[in-house]
N, C-alpha and C positions, 0 to 999 in steps of 0.2 A: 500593615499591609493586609489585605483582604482579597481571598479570592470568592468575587461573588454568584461564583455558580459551576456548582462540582455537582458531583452526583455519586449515591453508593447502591449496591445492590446484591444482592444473597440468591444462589442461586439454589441453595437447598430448599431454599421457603419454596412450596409448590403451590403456594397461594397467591403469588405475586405473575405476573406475564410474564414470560424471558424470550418470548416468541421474539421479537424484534430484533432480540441481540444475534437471532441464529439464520440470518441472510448471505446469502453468498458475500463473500469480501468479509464479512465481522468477524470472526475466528479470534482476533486478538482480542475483542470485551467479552469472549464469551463463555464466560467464569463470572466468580463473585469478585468486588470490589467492597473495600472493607475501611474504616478509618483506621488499622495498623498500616494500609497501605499507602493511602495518605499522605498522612503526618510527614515521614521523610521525604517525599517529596514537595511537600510545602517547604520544611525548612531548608533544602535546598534552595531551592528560589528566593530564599528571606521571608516568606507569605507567614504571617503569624495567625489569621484566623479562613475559616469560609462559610461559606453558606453553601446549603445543601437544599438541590431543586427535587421536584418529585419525578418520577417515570411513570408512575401505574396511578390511575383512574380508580384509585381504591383507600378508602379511610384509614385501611390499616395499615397502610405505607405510612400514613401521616404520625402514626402512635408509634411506629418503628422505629423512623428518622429521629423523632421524640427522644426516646431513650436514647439511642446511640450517643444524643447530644448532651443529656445528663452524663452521660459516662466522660463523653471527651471536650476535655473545654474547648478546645478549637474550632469546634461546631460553634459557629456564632450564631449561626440563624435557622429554619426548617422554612423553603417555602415547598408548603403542601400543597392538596387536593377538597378541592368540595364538588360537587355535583351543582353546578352554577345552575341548569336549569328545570332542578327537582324544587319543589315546592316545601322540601324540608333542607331548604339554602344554608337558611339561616340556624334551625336549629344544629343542622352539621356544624358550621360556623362556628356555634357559643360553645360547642366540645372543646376548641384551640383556644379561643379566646385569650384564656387567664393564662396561656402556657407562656411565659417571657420569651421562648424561643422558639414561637410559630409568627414568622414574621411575614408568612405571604400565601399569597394562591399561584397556582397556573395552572392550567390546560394544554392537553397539546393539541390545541386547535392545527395543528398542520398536519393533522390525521384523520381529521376528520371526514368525511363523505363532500359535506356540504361545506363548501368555502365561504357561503355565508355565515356560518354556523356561530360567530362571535358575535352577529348585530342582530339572529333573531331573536325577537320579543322578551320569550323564557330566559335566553343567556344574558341579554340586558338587564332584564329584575333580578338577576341573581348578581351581576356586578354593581350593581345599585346597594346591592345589601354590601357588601365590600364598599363601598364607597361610603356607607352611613357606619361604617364601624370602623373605618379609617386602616382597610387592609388592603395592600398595596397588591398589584396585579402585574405578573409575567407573562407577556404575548409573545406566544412560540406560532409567527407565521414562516412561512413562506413569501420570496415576493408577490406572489401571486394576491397574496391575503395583506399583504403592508398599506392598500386604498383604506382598510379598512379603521386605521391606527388616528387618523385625523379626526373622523367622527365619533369615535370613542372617546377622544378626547375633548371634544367638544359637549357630547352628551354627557360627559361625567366627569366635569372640570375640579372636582377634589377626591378623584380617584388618582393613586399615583399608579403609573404602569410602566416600565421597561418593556422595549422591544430586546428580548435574545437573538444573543448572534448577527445583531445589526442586520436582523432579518432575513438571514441567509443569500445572500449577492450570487451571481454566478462568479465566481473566484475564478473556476479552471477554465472559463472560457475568455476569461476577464473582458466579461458585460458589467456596464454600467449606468447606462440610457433606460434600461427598464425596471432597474431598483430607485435612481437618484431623484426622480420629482414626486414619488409616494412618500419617499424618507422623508425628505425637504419638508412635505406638509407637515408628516408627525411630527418634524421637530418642531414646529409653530404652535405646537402646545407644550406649553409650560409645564403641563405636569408628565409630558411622555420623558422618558428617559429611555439610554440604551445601553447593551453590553456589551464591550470589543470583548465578544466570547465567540468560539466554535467556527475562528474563521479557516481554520487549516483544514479541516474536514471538508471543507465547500473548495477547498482548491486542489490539486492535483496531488493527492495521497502520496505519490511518490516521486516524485520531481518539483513540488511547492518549497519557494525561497519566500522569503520574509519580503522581498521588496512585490510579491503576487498582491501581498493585503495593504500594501500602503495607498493605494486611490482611494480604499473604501475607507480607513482609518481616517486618513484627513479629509475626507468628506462628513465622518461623523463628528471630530474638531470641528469644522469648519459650522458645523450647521447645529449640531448639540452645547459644543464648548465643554470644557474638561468639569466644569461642575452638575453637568449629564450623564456624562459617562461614567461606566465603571468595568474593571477588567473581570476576566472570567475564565476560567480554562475547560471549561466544560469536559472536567477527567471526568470516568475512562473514555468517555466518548472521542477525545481526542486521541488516544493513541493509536485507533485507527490510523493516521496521520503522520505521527509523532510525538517525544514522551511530553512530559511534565514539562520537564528543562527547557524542550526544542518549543512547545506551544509560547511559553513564559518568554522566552529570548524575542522569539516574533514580535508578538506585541510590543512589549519594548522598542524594537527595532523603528518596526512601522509608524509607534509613535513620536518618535522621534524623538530632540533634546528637545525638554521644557523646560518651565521657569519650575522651581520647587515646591510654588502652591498648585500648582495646575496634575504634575504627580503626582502629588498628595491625594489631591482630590479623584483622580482616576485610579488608583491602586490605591483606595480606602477611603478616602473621605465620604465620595459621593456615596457608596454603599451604607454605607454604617447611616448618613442622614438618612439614604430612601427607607431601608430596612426596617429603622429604630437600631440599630446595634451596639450605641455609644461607643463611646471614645475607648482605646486599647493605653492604658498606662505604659508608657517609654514604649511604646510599639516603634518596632526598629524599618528603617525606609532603605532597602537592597532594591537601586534601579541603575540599570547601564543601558547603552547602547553600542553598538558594534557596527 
C-alpha cells in the first residue's frame, strides 16, 4: 500500500515559507511535521510506503526531502521543485536526476497570480524538459485551472501528470456541474492521471461524512478507471479536517467494494508504475469498507 502524496515540514528551518500554514482556521498544522510522526500512522491504516510532495518554491526543500528519505525507508519517492520557467530548467533538473528517489516535480500553480500561468511559453519549455527526461508532473489546480489539464496533455503526450486532489471540487457546497466536463476532458488523455487525495479539506471541516466525496470519487472511476488513480492523504494538511485514520476510512468508503485488482491498483499499483517506485516485496493489502 502506498500513500502517494503526504507532505513534511520543519518549522525551525527559517528558510523555508511557514507563512501559509498561519491563516486563520490552520492552527492545527501549524507546527512541524516530521516522519516520526508519520510512520504510526501509516501503519495504522496498513500504508507500508509514501511519497512525499513539495510545499516551498525552493531547491533546498528538494535536498531536504532527499535525506529525510535516505534516513527512512518508507519514503518511497520525493516529488520535488524546479523553477519550470528559469532558463537553468534543466540544469536544476540534472542535480535530482541520478537521485533513485526524486521521482517528480510540481508547482503550486493554484497560487499563482496568473491562472494561466501553467500554459505560458517559459512554463511549457520547462515541462518539455520534464517530458524529454521522462519526469513525471503534479498539477495542483483549482477548478478554475483544470481547462487547462487537456491541452497539456495533448501538447505533451509523453509527459506523465497527475491532477491532485482531483482538482479540488466544491465538496461543501457539493457542486459538481463546473468541475465534471474539464475533468472528463483530462481524463481523455491517456497519460493525465489523478489523486483521490485532499478531498476532506475541500468539504466541510466539520460536519464532512464520507458519503460528501462519493459523486466525485465515482466520477473519477468512472472516467479515470482505477489503473489512473491513486490514493493520497495529503497529511498534515488533512487534519485540518480530520486525522490519518478518519481521511483513510473516507476513501475507502467512497470507493466503494472493488474487485482486488482494481484496489490494488488505487492503493499502490498505480503509484508505484507513475512514480517508478517498484514493486514492495509481501507488501501487505489492509482495505475495508464500512
Amino acid at each position: 500500500m502506498i500513500d502517494a502524496h503526504q507532505h513534511f515540514w520543519d518549522r525551525t528551518r527559517i528558510d523555508f515559507d511557514h507563512a501559509w500554514q498561519e491563516g486563520s482556521g490552520m492552527e492545527k498544522i501549524c507546527r512541524s511535521f516530521l516522519p516520526t510522526d508519520l510512520k504510526p500512522l501509516l501503519e495504522g491504516a496498513g500504508v507500508d510506503r509514501s511519497v512525499f510532495v513539495q510545499t516551498q518554491h525552493k531547491l533546498e526543500e528538494n535536498r531536504w526531502a532527499l535525506g529525510l528519505a535516505e534516513q527512512y525507508d518508507f519514503i518511497a519517492g520525493v516529488v520535488g521543485w524546479i523553477d519550470l520557467a528559469s532558463s537553468a530548467c534543466e540544469q536544476q533538473l540534472l542535480e535530482f536526476e541520478d537521485c533513485p528517489k526524486f521521482v517528480g516535480v510540481r508547482h503550486v500553480t493554484q497560487d499563482e497570480p496568473d491562472d494561466d500561468f501553467i500554459v505560458r511559453s517559459d512554463v511549457l519549455r520547462g515541462l518539455k524538459i520534464l517530458e524529454k527526461h521522462e519526469v513525471p508532473f503534479d498539477l495542483l489546480f483549482f477548478v478554475k485551472h483544470l481547462h487547462h489539464a487537456e491541452r497539456l496533455g495533448r501538447e505533451l503526450p509523453d509527459l506523465p501528470m497527475v491532477i491532485d486532489h482531483i482538482a479540488k471540487p466544491e465538496i461543501k457546497s457539493g457542486r459538481i456541474d463546473n468541475w465534471r466536463s474539464s475533468f472528463s476532458r483530462a481524463a481523455s488523455c491517456d497519460n493525465i492521471y489523478c489523486k483521490l487525495s485532499g478531498m476532506i479539506t475541500e468539504a466541510d471541516w466539520e460536519n464532512w461524512k464520507p458519503s460528501d466525496l462519493k459523486p466525485y470519487v465515482e466520477t473519477a472511476l468512472d472516467l479515470f478507471g482505477p489503473e489512473r488513480l491513486m490514493y493520497g492523504s495529503d497529511w498534515p494538511v488533512c487534519e485540518l479536517a480530520g486525522s490519518y485514520q478518519q481521511q483513510f476510512d473516507a476513501v475507502c468508503e467512497a470507493v466503494g467494494p472493488l474487485g482486488e485488482s482494481e484496489v490494488t491498483a488505487i492503493f499502490g499499483g498505480t503509484a508505484a508504475r507513475f512514480y517508478g517506485l517498484g514493486a514492495l516485496p509481501n507488501a501487505s493489502l489492509v482495505y475495508q469498507t464500512t
